[in-house]
Structures are given as structure tokens and as C-alpha cells.
N, C-alpha and C positions, 0 to 999 in steps of 0.2 A: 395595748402598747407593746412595743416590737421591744427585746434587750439583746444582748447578745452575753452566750458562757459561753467560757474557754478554760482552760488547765496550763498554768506556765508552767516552764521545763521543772521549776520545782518543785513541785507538787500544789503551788497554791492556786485554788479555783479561783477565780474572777465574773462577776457580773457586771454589764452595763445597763444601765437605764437610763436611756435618754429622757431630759427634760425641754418642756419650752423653753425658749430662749430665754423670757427675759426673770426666768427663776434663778435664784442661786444654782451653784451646782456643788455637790456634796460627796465625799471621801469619804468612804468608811473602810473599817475595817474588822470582822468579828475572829476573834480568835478560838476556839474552841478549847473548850477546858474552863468551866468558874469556879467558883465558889463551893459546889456538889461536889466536885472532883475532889478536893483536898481531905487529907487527912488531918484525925482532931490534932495530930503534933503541928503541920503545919498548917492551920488555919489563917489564913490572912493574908498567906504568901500571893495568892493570884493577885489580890487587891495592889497589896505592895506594892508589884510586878508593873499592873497598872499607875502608877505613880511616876515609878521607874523610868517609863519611857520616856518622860515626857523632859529629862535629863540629859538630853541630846545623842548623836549618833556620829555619823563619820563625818559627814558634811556639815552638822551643824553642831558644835562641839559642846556646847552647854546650852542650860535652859535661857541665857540670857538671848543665845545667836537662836533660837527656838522660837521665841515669842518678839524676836527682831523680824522674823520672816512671817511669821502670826500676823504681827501692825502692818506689814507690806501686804502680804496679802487682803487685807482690810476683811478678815474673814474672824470664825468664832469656832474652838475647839473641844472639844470636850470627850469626855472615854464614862463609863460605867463598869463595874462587875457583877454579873450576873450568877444564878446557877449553874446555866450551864458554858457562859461564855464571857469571856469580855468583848465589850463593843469600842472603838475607839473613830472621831470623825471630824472632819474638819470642814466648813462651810463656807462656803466663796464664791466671788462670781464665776460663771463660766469660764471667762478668759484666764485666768490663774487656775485652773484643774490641773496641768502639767506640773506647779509648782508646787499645788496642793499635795497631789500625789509623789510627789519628790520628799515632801519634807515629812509626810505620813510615813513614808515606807524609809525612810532613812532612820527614825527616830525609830521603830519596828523588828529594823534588822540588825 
């Protein structure tokens, strides 16, 4: 299977991988840093963090305009925290990837 890496201006890596057509197509995003990382004063914090985002960003101001763009995109989201990362990912048809990735990296940043 063919993908293609890059590095945006900001230091964040990127992968693609393409899918057949008529699969979902799927947004992720792993953050580096989980749960190993933390110290016992702040244990929890990554998790939190993870919660956090899901509390809106600049373009979608809270979690209600969040899960308004969720139902439009007729897709399913979900995040975890791990060891040594948080995962975070949102599931959609193909055609909504741009919006996907609009409202992933809005909530992110």
C-alpha cells in the first residue's frame, strides 16, 4: 500500500493512507506524551487534557457547536490515553475528510 510522510512548517509529521473508496475514511491524530510521561504530582493531567479538547477551539466555540459538526458529518469520535501517547480520531465518509480534519485540528490547536 502506497502512503505518503511529510513534515508541516510546524514541526507536525503527517501520514496518508489511502483507503478504497467505499471505506470510511478516518482522522487521527497521536500526540506524543501519555500517561508514562507524568509525574506522581500531576498524574491525570494528560488524560484531562484529553477531555479538554473536546470543549471546542476557535471555530467551533463549545462542545455543543463540536458535536453539531459530529451529527453533520454523520461520523463517530473518540480519543484514548495511553503510555506513551494520546490518540485522538474522528470517522467519516470520505467525502467530509476536509471537514473532518478541519474540526480535529481546530479542537487540537
Amino acid at each position: 500500500m502506497e502512503f505518503h510522510r511529510f513534515l508541516l512548517s510546524n514541526g507536525i509529521r503527517v501520514i496518508i493512507i489511502p483507503t478504497v473508496p467505499y471505506a470510511p475514511a478516518v482522522v487521527q491524530v497521536w500526540v506524543l506524551g501519555g500517561s508514562r510521561t507524568e509525574s506522581n504530582e500531576y498524574a491525570g493531567r494528560v488524560h484531562f487534557n484529553e477531555h479538554m479538547f473536546y470543549r471546542g477551539g476557535r471555530d467551533f466555540e463549545d462542545e455543543k457547536s463540536v458535536e453539531r459538526e459530529l451529527r453533520l458529518l454523520g461520523g463517530k469520535h473518540n480519543a484514548f490515553t495511553g503510555p506513551e501517547s494520546v490518540f485522538y480520531f474522528i470517522m467519516t465518509s470520505p467525502r467530509h475528510l476536509r471537514r473532518a480534519m478541519h474540526l480535529l485540528s481546530d479542537m487540537l490547536i
